[in-house]
N, C-alpha and C positions, 0 to 999 in steps of 0.2 A: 629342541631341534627346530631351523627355520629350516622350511622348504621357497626356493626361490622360483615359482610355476605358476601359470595362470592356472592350473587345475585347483578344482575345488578341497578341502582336507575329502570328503565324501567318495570323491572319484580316487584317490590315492587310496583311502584306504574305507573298501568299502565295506559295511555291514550286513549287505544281505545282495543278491542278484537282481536288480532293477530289468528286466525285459521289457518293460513300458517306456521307456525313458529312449530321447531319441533327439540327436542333434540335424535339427533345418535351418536353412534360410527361407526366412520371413520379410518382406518390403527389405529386400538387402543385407539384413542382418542375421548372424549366427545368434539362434537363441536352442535352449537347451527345452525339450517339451516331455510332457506325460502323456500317454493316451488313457483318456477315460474308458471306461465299461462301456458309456455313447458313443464313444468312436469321435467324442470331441480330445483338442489337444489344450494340456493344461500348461501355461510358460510356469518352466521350472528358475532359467538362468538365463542372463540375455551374456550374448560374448562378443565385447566391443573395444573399442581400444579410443570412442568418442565422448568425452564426459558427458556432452549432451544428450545422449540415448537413454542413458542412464537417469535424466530428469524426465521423460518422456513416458506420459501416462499410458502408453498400450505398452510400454515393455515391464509393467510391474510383475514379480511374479506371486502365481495365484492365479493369476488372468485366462479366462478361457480365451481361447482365436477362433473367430468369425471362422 
């Protein structure tokens, strides 16, 4: 079955309740974040529609934000 959505398979069909998980703009950009037990956020998914975002070393995910 193809799903034709920018959604991730994860968010279609999810496996457990993510309450941590939370969509911001960040320097302009929609990125997908965790919040840590620090109260830092961790980038999950960046949501762009620029290829060049996407080579762009602060939108890796894994990345804590300043």
């Amino acid at each position: 079955m193809i799903l034709y959505t920018p959604l991730t398979q994860e968010e279609i069909f999810p496996e457990e309740e993510n309450t941590n998980r939370e969509y911001i703009s960040y320097e302009g950009r929609t990125i997908c974040v965790n919040k840590t037990a620090d109260g830092e956020y961790q980038l999950v998914q960046l949501l762009s529609t620029d290829p060049q975002d996407f080579l762009n070393d602060k939108y890796t995910p894994g990345r804590i934000l300043p």
